[in-house]
C-alpha positions as CSV (number, residue, x, y, z in Angstrom):
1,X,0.0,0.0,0.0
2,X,2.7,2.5,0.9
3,X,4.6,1.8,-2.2
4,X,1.6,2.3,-4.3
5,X,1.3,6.0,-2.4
6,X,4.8,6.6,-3.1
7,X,3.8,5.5,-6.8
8,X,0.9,8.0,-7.2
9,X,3.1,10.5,-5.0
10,X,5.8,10.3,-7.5
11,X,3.7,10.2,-10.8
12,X,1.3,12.8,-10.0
13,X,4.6,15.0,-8.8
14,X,5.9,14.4,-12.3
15,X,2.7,15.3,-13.8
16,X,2.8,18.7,-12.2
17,X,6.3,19.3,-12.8
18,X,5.9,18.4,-16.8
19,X,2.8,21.1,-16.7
20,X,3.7,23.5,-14.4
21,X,3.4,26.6,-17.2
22,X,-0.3,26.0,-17.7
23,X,-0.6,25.4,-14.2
24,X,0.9,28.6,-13.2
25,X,-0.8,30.5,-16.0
26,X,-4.4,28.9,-15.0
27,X,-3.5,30.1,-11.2
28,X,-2.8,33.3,-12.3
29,X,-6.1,33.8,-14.7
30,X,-8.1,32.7,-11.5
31,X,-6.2,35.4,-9.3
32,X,-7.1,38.2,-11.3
33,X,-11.1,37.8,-10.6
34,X,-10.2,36.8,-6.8
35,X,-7.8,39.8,-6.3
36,X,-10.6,41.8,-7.7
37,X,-13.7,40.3,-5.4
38,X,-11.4,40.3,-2.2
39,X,-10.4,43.8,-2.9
40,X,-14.7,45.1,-3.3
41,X,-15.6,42.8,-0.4
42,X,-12.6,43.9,1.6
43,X,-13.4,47.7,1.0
44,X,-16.9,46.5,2.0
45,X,-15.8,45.4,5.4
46,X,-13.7,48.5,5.8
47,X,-16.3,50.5,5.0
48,X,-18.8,49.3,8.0
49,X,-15.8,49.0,10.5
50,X,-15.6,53.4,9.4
51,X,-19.1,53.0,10.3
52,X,-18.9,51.5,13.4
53,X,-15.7,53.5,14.6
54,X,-17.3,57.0,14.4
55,X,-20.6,55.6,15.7
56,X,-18.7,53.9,18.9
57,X,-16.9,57.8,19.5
58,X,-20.2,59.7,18.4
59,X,-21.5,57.7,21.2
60,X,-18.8,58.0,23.5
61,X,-17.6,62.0,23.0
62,X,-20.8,63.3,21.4
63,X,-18.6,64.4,18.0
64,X,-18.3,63.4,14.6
65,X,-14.9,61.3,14.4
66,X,-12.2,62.6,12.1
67,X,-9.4,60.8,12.0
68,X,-6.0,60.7,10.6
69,X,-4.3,58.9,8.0
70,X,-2.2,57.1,10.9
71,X,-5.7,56.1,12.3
72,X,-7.1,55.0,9.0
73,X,-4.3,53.2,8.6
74,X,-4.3,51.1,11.4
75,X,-7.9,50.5,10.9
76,X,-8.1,49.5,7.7
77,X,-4.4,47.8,7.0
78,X,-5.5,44.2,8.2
79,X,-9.2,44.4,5.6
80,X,-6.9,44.5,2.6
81,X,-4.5,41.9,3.4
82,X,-6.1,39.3,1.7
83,X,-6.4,41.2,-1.7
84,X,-2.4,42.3,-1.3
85,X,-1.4,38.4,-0.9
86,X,-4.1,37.5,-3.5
87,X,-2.0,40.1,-6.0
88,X,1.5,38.9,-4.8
89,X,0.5,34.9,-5.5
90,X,-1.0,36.1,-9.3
91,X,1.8,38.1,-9.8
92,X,4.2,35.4,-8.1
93,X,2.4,32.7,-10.9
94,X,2.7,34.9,-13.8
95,X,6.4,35.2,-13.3
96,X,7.0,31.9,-12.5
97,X,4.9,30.8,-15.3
98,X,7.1,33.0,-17.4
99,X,10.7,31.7,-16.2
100,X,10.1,28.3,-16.6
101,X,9.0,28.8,-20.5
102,X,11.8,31.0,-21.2
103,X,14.1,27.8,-19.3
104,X,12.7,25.2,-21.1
105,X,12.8,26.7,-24.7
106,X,16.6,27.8,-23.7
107,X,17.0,24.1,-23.3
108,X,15.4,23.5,-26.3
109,X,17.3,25.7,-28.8
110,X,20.6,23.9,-26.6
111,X,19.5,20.6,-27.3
112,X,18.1,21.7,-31.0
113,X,21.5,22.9,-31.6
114,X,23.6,19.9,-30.3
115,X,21.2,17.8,-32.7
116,X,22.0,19.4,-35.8
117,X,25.7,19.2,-34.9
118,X,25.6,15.9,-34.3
119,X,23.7,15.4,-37.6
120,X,25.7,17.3,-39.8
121,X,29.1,15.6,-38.4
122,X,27.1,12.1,-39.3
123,X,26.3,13.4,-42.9
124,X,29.7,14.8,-43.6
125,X,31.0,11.0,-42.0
126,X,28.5,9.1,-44.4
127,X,29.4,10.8,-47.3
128,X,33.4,10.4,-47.0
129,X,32.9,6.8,-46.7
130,X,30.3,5.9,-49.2
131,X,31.5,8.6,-51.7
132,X,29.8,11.3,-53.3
133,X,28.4,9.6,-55.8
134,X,27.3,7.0,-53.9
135,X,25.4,9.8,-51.1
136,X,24.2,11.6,-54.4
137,X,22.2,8.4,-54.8
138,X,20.9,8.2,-51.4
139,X,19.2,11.3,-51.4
140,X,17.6,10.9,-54.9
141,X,16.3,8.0,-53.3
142,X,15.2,9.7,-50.5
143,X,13.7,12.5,-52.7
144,X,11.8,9.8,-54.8
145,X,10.2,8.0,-51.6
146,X,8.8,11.5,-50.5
147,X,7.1,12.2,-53.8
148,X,6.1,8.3,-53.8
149,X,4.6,8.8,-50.2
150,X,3.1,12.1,-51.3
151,X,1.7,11.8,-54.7
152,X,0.5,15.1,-56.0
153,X,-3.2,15.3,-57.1
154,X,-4.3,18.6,-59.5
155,X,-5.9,20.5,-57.1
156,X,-3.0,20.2,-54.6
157,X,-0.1,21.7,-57.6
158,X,0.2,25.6,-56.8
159,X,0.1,27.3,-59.9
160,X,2.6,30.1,-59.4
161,X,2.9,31.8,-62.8
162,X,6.7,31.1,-63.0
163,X,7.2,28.2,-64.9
164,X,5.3,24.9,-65.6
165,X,7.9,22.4,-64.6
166,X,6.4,20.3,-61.4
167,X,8.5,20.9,-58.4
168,X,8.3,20.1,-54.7
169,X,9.5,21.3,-51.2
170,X,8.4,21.0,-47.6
171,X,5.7,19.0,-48.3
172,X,3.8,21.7,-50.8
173,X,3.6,21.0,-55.3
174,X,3.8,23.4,-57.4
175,X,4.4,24.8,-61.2
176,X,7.8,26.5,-61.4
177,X,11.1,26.6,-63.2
178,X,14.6,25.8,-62.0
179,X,16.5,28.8,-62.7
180,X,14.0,31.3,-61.2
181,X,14.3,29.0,-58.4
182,X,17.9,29.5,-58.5
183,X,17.2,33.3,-59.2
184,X,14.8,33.6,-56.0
185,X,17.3,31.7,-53.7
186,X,20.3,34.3,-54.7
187,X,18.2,36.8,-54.3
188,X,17.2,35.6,-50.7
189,X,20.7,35.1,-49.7
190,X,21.7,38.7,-50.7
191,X,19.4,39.9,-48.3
192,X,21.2,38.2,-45.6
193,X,24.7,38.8,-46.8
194,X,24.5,42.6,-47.3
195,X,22.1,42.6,-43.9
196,X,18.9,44.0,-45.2
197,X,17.4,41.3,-43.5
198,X,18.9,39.9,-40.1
199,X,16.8,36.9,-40.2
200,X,15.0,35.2,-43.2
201,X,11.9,32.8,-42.3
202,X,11.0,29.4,-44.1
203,X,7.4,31.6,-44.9
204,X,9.4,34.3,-46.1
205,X,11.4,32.1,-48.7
206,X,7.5,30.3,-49.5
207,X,6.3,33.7,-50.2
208,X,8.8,33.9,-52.5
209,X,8.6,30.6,-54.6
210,X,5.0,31.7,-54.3
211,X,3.7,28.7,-52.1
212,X,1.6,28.9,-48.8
213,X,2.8,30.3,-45.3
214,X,2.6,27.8,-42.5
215,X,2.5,28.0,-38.9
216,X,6.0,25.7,-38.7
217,X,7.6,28.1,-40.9
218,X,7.3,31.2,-39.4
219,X,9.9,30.8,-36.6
220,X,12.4,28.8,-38.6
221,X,14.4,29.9,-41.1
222,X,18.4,31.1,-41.6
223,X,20.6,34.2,-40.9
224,X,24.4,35.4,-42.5
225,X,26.1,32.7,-40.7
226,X,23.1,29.5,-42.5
227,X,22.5,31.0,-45.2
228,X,19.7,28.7,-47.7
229,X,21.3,26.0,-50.0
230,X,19.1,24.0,-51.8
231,X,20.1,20.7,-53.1
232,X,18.2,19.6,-56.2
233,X,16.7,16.3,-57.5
234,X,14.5,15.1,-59.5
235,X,12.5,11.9,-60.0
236,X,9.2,10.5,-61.6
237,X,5.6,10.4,-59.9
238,X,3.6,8.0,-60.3
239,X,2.0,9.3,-63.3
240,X,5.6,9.5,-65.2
241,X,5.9,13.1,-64.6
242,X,9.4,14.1,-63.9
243,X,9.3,16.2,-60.9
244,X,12.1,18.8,-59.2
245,X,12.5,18.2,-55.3
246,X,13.7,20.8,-53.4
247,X,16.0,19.4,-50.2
248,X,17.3,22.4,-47.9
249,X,21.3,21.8,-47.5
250,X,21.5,24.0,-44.9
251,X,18.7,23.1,-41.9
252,X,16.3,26.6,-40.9
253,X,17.1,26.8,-37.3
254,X,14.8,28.4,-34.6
255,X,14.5,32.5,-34.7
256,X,15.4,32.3,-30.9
């Protein structure tokens, strides 16, 4: 019995842990109605204790009772403690809500980054010992089993106006031609190189090709020191039509 305790202890402390952001935020949503009721029932109380105080001297010295702010003070200090430690424990949740996402997606981006070292050391490894012709293959392959997986249908191809060759990339199909692709990603790296743009997004580059923004892409993208490289393959679908797919050489990292 006690180690199941200890078991529900130790899960349900996990639990809390993994979700203490929403937690905190939650708290601090329900504070900010309670801070506000405890304060108008507080100043309700207050209120009839003024009452009672200048009816209790009336009664006693036959005069209205005027007091000072050192008298108002210590008669009314110990109504509004409860809306002052209400206010401190939103507050309290709000920030704590706050430091523990900014932690975590600090660790994130760490972790993120360690990732893509370690992945780009394994590439560079794979491709000195198999050879680049042999890696060439490999991600043809690669490029053929996404279009294979993903089949394009007509009302999916984005008809961009600037070219008719089918091409693909991140998942989106679309009517363009390889050298204003090449045109659009020199022009996109200029922006970065001669700093008109610190930061360039996946969307932003979409925009571009003239494909759809997504949620993903907003955040991601590349700066001077990543700047976009695109390697190109193509391959057939299944209806024999040869197809350019777009692979990004150079990963978009996080903004932050």
């Amino acid at each position: 019995m006690m180690l199941s305790i200890r078991k529900f202890i130790k899960i349900l402390g996990a639990a809390i842990s993994k979700n203490s952001p929403h937690i905190l935020t939650v708290l601090a949503a329900l504070g900010i109605p309670a801070t506000a009721l405890l304060a108008i029932r507080n100043d309700r109380d207050a209120g009839l204790a003024f009452g009672q105080k200048g009816k209790e001297v009336y009664e006693r010295e036959h005069t209205v009772w005027n007091p000072t702010k050192k008298e108002l003070v210590k008669l009314y200090w110990k109504y509004y403690i409860p809306a002052v430690l209400m206010g401190l424990i939103t507050m309290g949740c709000t920030i704590g809500s706050n430091r523990i996402g900014t932690r975590r997606i600090a660790a994130l981006a760490g972790a993120y980054s360690l990732k893509e070292v370690a992945f780009s050391e394994y590439k560079d490894k794979v491709a000195e010992l198999m050879g680049k012709g042999k890696e060439q293959k490999v991600r043809d392959e690669l490029a053929a089993d996404s279009v294979r997986n993903n089949p394009p249908s007509d009302n999916a191809v984005i008809i961009t106006g600037k070219g008719d060759y089918l091409c693909y990339v991140s998942g989106q199909y679309f009517r363009s031609d390889i050298e204003k692709i090449r045109q659009i990603i020199q022009d996109f790296n200029e922006s970065l190189q001669n700093q008109w743009e610190i930061f360039r997004s996946v969307n932003d580059f979409h925009e571009l090709l003239g494909l759809k923004r997504t949620d993903l892409g907003e955040d991601v993208g590349w700066d001077v020191n990543n700047i976009l490289k695109v390697h190109f393959t193509t391959c057939l679908t299944d209806a024999n039509e040869p197809c350019i797919v777009l692979a990004y050489q150079t990963k978009p990292k996080h903004l932050y």
